[in-house]
KETOR-319084 format. One record per residue (C-alpha): y, z, x; residue in one letter. Coordinates in steps of 0.001 Angstrom, whole numbers, plus 500000, padded with zeros to 6 digits. Last residue first. Example, Ala and Ser with C-alpha at 12.3 -4.5 7.8 and 13.67 -1.06 7.14 Angstrom:
BEGIN
498940507140513670s
495500507800512300a
END
This chain:
BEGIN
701711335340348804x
699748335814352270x
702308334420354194x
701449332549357025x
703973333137360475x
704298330020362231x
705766329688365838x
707874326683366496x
707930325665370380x
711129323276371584x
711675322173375389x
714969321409376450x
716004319184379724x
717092316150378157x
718465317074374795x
717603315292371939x
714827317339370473x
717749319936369997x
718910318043366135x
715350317631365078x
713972320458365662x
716751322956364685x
716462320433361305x
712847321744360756x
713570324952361667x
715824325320358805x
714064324023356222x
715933326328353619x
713756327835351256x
712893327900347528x
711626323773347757x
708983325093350226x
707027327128347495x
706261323935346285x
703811323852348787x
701990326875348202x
701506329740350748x
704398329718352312x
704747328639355911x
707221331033358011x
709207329282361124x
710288331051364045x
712280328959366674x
711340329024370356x
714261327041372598x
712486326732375999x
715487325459378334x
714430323803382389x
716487325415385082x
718560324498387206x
720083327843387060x
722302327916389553x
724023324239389158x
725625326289385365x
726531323295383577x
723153323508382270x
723423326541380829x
726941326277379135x
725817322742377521x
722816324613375909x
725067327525374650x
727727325098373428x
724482323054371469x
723856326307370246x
727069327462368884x
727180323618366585x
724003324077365443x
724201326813363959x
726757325943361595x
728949327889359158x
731996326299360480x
733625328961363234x
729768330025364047x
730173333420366620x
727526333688368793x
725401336806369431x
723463337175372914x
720697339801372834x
718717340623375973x
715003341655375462x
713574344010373356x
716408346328372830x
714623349435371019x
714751348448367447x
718497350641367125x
720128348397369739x
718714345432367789x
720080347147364387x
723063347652366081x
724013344161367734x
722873342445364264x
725107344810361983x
728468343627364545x
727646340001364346x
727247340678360496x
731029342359360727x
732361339569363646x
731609336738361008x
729398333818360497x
726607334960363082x
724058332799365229x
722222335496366924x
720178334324370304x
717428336269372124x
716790335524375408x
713693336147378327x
714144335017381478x
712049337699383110x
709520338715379783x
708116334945379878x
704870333904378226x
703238336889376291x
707265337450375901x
707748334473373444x
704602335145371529x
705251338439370603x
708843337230370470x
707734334810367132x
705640337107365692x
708240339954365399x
710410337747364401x
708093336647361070x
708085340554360476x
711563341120360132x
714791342036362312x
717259338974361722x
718028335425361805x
716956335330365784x
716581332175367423x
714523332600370971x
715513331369374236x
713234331279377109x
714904330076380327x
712230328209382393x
712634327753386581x
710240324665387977x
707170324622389612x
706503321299390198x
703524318461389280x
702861315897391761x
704911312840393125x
703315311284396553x
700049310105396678x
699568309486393163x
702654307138392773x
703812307784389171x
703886304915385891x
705942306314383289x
709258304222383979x
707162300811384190x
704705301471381057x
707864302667378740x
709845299816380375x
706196297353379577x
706063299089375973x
709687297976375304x
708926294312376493x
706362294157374354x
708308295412371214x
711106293038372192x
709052289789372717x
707447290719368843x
710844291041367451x
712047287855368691x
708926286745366957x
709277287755363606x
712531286687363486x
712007283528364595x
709351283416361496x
711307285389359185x
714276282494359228x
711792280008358823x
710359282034356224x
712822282185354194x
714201278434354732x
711130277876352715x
713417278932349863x
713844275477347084x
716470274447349721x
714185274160352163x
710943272863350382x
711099269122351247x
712190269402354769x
710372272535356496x
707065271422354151x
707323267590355620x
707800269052358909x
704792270981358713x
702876267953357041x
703757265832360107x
702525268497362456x
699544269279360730x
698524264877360754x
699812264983364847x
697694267541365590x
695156266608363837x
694593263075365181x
695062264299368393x
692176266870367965x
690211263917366682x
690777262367370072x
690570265305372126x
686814265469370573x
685473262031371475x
687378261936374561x
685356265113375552x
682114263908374489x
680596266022377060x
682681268619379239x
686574268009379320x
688008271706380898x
691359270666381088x
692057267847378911x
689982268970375728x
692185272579376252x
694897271153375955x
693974268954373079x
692593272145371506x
696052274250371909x
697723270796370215x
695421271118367358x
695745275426366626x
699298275231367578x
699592272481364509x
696730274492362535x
699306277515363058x
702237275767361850x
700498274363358992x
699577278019358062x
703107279303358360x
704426276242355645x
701941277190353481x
703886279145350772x
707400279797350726x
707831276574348196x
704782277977346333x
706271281649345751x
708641280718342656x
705981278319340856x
703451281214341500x
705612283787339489x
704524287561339982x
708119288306339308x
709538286984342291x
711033289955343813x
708377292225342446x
705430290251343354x
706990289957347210x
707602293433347549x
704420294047346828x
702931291415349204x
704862293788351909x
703785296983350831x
699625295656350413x
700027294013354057x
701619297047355828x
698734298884353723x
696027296984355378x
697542297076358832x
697797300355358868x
694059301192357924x
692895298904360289x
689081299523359177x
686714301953360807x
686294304062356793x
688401306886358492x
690779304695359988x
691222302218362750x
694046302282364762x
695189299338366611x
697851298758363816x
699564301735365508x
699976299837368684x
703408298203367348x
703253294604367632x
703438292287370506x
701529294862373211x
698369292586373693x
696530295369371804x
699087294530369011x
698437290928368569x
695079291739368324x
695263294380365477x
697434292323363546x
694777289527363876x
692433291934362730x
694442293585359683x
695656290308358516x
691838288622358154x
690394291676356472x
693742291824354299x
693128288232353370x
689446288580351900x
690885290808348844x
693245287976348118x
691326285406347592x
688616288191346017x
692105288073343300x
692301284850342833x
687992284473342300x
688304287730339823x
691068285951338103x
689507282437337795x
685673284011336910x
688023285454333680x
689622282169332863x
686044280445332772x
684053283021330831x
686988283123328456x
687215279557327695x
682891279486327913x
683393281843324952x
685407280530323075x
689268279550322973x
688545276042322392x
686060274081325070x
687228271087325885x
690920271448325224x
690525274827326513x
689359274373329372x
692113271465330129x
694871274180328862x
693915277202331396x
693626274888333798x
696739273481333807x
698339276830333315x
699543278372330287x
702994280237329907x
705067278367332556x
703397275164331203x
702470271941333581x
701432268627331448x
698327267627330725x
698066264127330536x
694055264095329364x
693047261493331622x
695432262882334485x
694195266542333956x
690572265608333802x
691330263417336840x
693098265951339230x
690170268525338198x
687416265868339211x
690041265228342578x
690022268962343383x
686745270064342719x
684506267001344689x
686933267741347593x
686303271503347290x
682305271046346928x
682174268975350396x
684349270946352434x
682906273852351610x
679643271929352361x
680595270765355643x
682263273713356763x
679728275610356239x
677351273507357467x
679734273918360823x
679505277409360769x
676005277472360776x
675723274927363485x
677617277348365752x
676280280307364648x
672572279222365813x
672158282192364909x
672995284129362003x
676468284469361346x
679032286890361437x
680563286129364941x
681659282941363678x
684324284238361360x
688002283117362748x
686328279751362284x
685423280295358733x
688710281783357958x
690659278682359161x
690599276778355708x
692488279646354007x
694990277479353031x
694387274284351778x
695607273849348219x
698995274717349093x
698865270831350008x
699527270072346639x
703076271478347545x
703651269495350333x
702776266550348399x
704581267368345624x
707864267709348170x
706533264396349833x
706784262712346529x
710601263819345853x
711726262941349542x
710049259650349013x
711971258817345545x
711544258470342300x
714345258891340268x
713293256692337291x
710010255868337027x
707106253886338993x
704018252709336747x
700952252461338505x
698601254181335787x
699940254197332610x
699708258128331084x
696290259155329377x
697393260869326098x
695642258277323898x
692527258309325884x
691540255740328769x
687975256783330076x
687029257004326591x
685855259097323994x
682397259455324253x
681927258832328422x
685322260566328674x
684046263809327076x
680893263663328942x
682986263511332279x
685111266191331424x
681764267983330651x
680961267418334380x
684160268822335307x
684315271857333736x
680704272669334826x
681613271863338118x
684498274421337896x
682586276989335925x
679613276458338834x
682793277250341573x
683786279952339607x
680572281969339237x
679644280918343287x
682796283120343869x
682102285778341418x
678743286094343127x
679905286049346868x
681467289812346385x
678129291527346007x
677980290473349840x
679813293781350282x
679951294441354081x
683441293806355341x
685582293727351718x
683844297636351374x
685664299060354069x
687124302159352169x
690701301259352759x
689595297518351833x
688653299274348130x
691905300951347973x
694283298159348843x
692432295870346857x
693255298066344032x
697056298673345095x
697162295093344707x
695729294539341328x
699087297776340431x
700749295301341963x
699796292625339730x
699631294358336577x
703545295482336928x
704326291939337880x
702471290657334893x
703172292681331938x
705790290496330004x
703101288096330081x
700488290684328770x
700829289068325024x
699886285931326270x
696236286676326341x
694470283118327940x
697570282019329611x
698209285587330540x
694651285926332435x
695465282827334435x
699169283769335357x
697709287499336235x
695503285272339262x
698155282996339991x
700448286131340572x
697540287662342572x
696548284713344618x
700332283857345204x
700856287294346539x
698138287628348504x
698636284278350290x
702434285149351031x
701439287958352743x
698706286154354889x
701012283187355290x
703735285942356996x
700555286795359521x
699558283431359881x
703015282163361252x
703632284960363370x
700913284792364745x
700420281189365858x
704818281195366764x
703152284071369325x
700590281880370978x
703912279391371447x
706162282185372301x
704260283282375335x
704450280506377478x
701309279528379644x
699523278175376665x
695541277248376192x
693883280896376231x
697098282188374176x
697023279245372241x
693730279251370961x
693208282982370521x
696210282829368384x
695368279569366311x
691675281586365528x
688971281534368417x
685899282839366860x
682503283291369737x
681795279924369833x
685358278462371382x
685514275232372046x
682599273772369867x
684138276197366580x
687308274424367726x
685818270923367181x
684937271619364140x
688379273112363103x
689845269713363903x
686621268042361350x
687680270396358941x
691430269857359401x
691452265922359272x
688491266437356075x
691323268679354293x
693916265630354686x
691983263359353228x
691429265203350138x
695122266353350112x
696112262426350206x
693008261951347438x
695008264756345843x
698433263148345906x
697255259790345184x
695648261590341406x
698467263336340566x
700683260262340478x
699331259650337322x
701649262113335688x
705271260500336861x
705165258256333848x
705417261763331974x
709035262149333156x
710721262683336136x
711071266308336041x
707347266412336065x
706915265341339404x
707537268605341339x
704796270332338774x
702360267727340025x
702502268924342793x
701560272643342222x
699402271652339177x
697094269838341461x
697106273032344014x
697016276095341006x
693207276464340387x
691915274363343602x
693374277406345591x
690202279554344740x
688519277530347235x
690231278224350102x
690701282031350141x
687052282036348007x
685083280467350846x
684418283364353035x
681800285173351073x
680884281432348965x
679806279987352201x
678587283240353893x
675474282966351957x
675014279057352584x
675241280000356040x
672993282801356864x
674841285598357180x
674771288410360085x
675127291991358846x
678078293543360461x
678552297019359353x
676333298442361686x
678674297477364645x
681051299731363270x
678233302822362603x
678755304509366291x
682400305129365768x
681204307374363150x
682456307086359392x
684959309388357559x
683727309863353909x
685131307846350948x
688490306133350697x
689373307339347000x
687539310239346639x
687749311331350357x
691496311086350080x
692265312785346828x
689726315590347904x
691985315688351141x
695262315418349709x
694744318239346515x
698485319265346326x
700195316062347430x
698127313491345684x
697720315801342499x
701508315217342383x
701678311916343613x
699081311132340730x
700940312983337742x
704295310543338548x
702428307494338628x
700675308266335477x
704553309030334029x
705765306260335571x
703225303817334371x
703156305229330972x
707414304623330997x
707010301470332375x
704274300773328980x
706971301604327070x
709304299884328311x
707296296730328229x
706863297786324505x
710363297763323200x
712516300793321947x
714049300201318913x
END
């Protein structure tokens, strides 16, 4: 019997099929109804509207604050193993987080001071670094926590919804691409830079939060502050032991990311920007402390325990509330807030990607902005990669945590110790004040790094501490390819200028038909002195037929047939070119001009051999040859 997962692949792949189809034969009106209309250069700085601060709070909040869902269960999860006397150490571990958040807030603080106009960990060290790794270990490390946020935000995001409808469970990594193809569509069409539509869901969850946690309170007040399920406080069991806590510590700490968007951001507020910011920060800070340790409690007083199939939050609403309609309400603003997490990453990936390229570190193609004026490549190298993530982790948060934050504590710790640099060199006022709490943070992030590179390397951070090195060897070697390229391109202006030089014209004949005719039109409108036509024959009998027919025509130009020995035409061509340029005579530059007929429809393509295609691609390697295809349309 077949079973309904397959099924539904089969839909998938069938729908999937049907769209690359109508993709291919209808691209434009595909394109324009998915992205939208191309938009003017002119209209980028249009898109921009400054934002007063408590509007921007919930725009660029949601990375941050959506983390609050799966954080407490994220360490307490590495706990659990130990028992249920283990449970109350949920609560330390998120007054540690707590503490830890108002370290980074007050660290980014002092970076909004340095550096008004947005200056994220690259920005930082590259103004504050001589060496070039160290501004590069900043982007690297964001740009793998940017992938890794997107996929944790989705799975969390289709772990919510299948806690509250188990039945898609089997469904989730399927669902959760297929959520990150949408975001990949709707930042395509710019809509994650303007849309302040998207703050709603974001103030929805935080009031469902608040509201969770004030009936918590209500609850207690009736029942008790000490229930039956409550675990002892203080007790210490079996197994316990520092490497175990700072691993749920570390993982907890999952609950922070996103923190530096609001920096990276400044140019989007109103003025004063800099004190807007810093409310901000203040009240984001503020509302996600006051989340994350009323959550911690509920889930301590009420012993919840962490379930593959039904999150922590998923079960504390519904022990308060049932599976009614504030449950729904509740699991539902949890998605859409995951998934905005998400949605507000790409924005962040595609600009930093788009920096560290202009400085030559990544290919210049993320540079590009597309027809909507966003970094089109950047946005889908970011919705590939997180895709490939989802599918080789099955959408599972659990499985993604311990690759999770470790590249955003590096880049707070380069972030910190670019700061104190900086604090040093240029002081200004209050400049002890501020190196000080930039010491602070530097030495908290770079604790908590280490702690993350410890406790979660056998569990897979070793991943991306492998990528990481990776990822920046391969940066040095992209910019040191574009300075050869630069170096071996540059001329003197005074002294080399263009030359005439001697062309031979060669032009591949398959026979005497209309597309040739074309094709040496063309070929002698340029050059009737040096002019060549070249057979590629099989046999000496269709050699023979080729020689007369061309004879018969009226000899347009100089025929030379070459015998194939192996069916190839490459192989007699490639003797031809070798031949000429042996010859010190000629030195002379090679036009190969290769006829090439475009059918009407595009499956029409499949009936034919792509020749001139592969001519292309095989002579394009030669030094001295130049290549030309001329088309010839037919009609049917």
């Amino acid at each position: 019997m077949t079973h309904p997962s397959q099924i539904l692949e089969f839909i998938f792949a069938a729908i999937a099929l049907i769209a690359i189809w109508f993709s291919i034969t209808n691209f434009s009106s595909v394109k324009r109804i998915l992205i939208g209309r191309p938009m003017r250069t002119a209209e980028l700085n249009a898109q921009h509207n400054k934002l007063l601060w408590y509007i921007a709070l919930p725009i660029l909040s949601a990375d941050l604050y959506s983390s609050v869902s799966y954080g407490p269960e994220s360490g307490i999860t590495e706990l659990i193993n130990l028992g249920s006397e283990a449970k109350w150490y949920i609560i330390p571990i998120t007054i540690s987080t707590i503490i830890l958040l108002a370290i980074l807030i007050l660290s980014y603080i002092m970076g909004i001071l340095a550096y008004p106009n947005g200056g994220g960990a690259y920005a930082i060290a590259k103004d504050n670094f001589k060496q070039r790794w160290i501004s590069l270990v900043a982007s690297s490390s964001l740009l793998v926590d940017y992938i890794l946020t997107v996929a944790v935000s989705v799975s969390a995001a289709l772990e919510a919804v299948s806690s509250a409808y188990p039945v898609v469970a089997p469904y989730e990594t399927v669902l959760a691409i297929f959520c990150v193809f949408i975001l990949l569509i709707v930042n395509l069409r710019g809509v994650a830079e303007s849309a302040k539509i998207f703050a709603w869901p974001t103030l929805g969850f935080m009031a469902c939060m608040l509201i969770l946690i004030g009936f918590g309170f209500i609850d207690e007040v009736n029942h008790g502050f000490v229930q039956r399920a409550t675990p002892q406080f203080g007790t210490v069991p079996d197994g316990l032991t520092l490497l175990v806590l700072l691993k749920a510590f570390s993982s907890a700490c999952s609950a922070l990311t996103g923190i530096e968007t609001i920096s990276n951001a400044i140019p989007v507020f109103r003025e004063p920007q800099q004190k807007s910011a810093i409310k901000t920060y203040i009240a984001l800070g503020t509302i996600t402390s006051i989340t994350l340790l009323g959550f911690a409690y509920h889930l301590y007083v009420r012993g919840i325990s962490p379930d593959p199939h039904n999150t922590m939050l998923s079960q504390l609403t519904q022990y308060y509330f049932g599976h009614g309609i504030v449950y729904q309400i509740i699991i539902w603003f949890t998605f859409i807030v995951l998934i905005l997490a998400a949605n507000s990453t790409f924005t962040g990936f595609s600009q930093l990607a788009a920096i560290v390229a202009a400085d030559g570190y990544l290919p210049r193609g993320l540079t590009n902005r597309g027809d909507r004026l966003g970094y089109s490549n950047g946005i889908i190298a970011l919705a590939a990669t997180a895709s490939l993530l989802i599918l080789a982790f099955h959408a599972h948060t659990n499985a993604l945590i311990p690759l999770y934050a470790i590249g955003v504590f590096l880049s707070f710790t380069v972030a910190q110790f670019g700061l104190v640099k900086r604090w040093r060199r240029v002081k200004g006022s209050h400049w002890k004040m501020k190196f000080a709490i930039n010491t602070v943070g530097a030495f908290i992030t770079s604790i908590v790094a280490v702690i993350f590179a410890v406790t979660k390397f056998t569990s897979g951070a070793w991943v991306v501490l492998v990528v990481i090195p990776v990822f920046i060897l391969g940066s040095i070697y992209v910019q040191r390819h574009y300075k050869a390229v630069a170096a071996e391109l540059r001329i003197d202006l005074k002294t080399e200028h263009p030359e005439t030089n001697r062309v031979i014209t060669i032009v591949l004949v398959s026979g005497i038909h209309r597309v040739i005719i074309n094709t040496l039109s063309f070929a002698k409108s340029l050059d009737q002195e040096n002019l060549l036509a070249v057979y590629v024959g099989f046999d000496d009998e269709s050699m023979k037929k080729m020689e007369a027919k061309w004879e018969e025509w009226g000899t347009p130009c100089r025929l030379l047939t070459l015998k194939s020995k192996y069916r190839s035409i490459l192989e007699p061509l490639t003797r031809l070119i070798h031949i000429i340029e042996e010859k010190e005579q000629y030195k002379a530059q090679i036009h190969i001009i290769i006829p090439q007929f475009i059918p009407k429809k595009w499956w029409h393509n499949l009936l034919h051999n792509q020749t001139a295609l592969l001519l292309r691609l095989w002579l394009i390697r030669h030094k001295d040859v130049v290549i030309s295809t001329v088309p010839y349309h037919l009609k049917k």
